[in-house]
Structures are given as structure tokens and as C-alpha cells.
Steps between C-alpha positions, in 0.01 A plus 500: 500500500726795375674287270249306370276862409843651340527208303198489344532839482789474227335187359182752411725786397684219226195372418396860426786618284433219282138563488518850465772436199255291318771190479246291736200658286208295694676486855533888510142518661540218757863734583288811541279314781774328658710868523245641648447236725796416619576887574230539744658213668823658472425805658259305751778297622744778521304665803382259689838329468618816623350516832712524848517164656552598874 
């Protein structure tokens, strides 16, 4: 689950340099969302992923 949230992690952060650039004009708010999104899932996964497993 840690990979799959870091990877769209970096997807949304692409997604977002080209958006924020203005080279992908009309996908730059659709980037926004999905940076956002896929952030809080980041950080989400991060710690409960975390946890002790005893």
C-alpha cells in the first residue's frame, strides 16, 4: 500500500509541475486536486503503515 500511495504521489507531483508551468494549460486544475489528494493519502499511509506489528 506504501508503494502504490508513493507512486501516485510522484505521478501528482509531475502532473503538477506541468500544470503549474502552464505546458498542460487545462490539466493544471485536475493536477491541483489530484496533489492534494494523493498527499493526504501519502501521509495517511505513512502512519498507519508505520505501526509495530508484534
Amino acid at each position: 500500500m506504501m508503494t502504490w500511495s508513493f507512486l501516485f504521489l510522484l505521478v501528482s507531483v509531475t502532473a503538477g509541475v506541468f500544470g503549474f508551468l502552464g505546458i498542460a494549460g487545462p490539466g493544471a486544475g485536475i493536477a491541483k486536486i489530484l496533489f492534494i489528494v494523493f498527499l493526504i493519502l501519502f501521509v495517511a499511509s505513512f502512519f498507519t503503515g508505520r505501526q509495530s506489528r508484534t
